[in-house]
N, C-alpha and C positions, 0 to 999 in steps of 0.2 A: 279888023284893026281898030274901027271903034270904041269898041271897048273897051279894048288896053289902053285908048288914049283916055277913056272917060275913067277905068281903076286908077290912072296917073292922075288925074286932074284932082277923084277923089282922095289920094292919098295925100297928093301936095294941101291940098285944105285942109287936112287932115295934121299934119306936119305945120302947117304953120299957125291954127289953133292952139297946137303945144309949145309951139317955141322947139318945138325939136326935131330933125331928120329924121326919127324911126321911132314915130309916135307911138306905133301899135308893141313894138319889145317894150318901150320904156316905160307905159301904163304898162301890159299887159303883167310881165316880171312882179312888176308890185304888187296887181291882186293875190297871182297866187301864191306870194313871200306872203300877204295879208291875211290870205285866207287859211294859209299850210301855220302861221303861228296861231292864230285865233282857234283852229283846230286842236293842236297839240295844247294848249292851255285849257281848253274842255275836255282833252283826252287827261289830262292830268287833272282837274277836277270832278271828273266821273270816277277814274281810278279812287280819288279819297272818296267820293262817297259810298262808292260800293262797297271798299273796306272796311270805313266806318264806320255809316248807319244805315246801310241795306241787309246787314247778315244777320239781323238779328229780326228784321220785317217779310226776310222774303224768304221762301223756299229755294231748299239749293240748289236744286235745278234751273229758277230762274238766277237769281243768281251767278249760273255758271254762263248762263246767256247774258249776263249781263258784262261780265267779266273776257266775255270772248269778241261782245261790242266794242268793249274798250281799248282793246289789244287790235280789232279792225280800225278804232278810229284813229288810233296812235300810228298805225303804221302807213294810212293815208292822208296824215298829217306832212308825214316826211315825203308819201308823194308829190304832195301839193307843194311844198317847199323844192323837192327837186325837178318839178315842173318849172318852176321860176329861174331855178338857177341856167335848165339847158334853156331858158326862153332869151335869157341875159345874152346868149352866146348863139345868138341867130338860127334859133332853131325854124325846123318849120311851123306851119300852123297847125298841124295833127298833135304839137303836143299841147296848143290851146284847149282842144277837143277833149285831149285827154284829161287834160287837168279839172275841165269843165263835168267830165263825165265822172271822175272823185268828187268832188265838193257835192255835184248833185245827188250821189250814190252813197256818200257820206251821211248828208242830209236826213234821206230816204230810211236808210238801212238803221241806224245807230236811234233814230226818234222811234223809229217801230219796235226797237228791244227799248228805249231808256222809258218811252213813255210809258208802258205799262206797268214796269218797276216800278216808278215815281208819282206815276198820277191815275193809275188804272185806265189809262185810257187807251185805248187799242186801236191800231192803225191795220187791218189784215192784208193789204199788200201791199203795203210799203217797204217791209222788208226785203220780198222776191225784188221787188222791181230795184230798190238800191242794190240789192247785190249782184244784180245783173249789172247795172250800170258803171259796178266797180269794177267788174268781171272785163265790162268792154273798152273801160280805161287802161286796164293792163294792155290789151292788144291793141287798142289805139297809139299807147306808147311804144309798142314793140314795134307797130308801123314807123312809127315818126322815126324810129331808130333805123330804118330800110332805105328812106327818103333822104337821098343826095343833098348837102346844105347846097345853099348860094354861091 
């Protein structure tokens, strides 16, 4: 019982550093609304430049890797966004984890195809390791969806 007095004591400190009763949704929603738009706004600027001035520098093959990172990054832009949205609505913490595990799989995965496109520089496994990490935001999300709200 200690310690659920000592996680109340942390949270009430917590809660009144913000000025608000649910400090941890009311940051937390904003990173990943901040992070699922800042996403989607590179997803849409890699889309122009792979159209634009990659096809004519790169082989089509890369190219088609490049075209299929931006289609992963687009579509874990609206993760991250919908991360925010169930976090606004009291969800549990698994979907933090989840959201956590896009951004970083994001990260990982999309700089190991765009950088070699773009600057020849080669990351060798930062691609496996983001796409696993994207791999285990899905099923971290699918949990979070199993887990009884408050």
């Amino acid at each position: 019982m200690e310690s659920d007095r000592t996680g109340r004591r942390f949270l009430t400190r917590m809660s009144s550093a913000c000025g608000k009763g649910r400090y941890s949704i009311a940051l937390m929603h904003r990173i990943w609304f901040g992070l699922g738009s800042f996403a989607g706004l590179t997803a849409v600027m890699m889309a122009a430049v792979s159209a634009h001035g990659l096809r004519e520098r790169l082989d089509p093959a890369v190219l088609q890797s490049v075209g299929i990172a931006v289609q992963m990054h687009g579509w874990h832009a609206l993760a991250l966004l919908a991360c925010g949205i169930w976090r606004v609505r009291d969800a549990p913490r698994l979907v933090d984890l989840a959201a956590t595990a896009f951004a970083l799989g994001l990260l990982l995965f999309c700089s190991a195809v765009y950088a070699p496109a773009l600057a020849g520089i080669r990351l060798p496994m930062a691609a496996p390791a983001g796409g696993i990490m994207l791999m285990g935001g899905w099923v971290v999300l699918g949990l979070a969806a199993a887990v009884p709200t408050r």
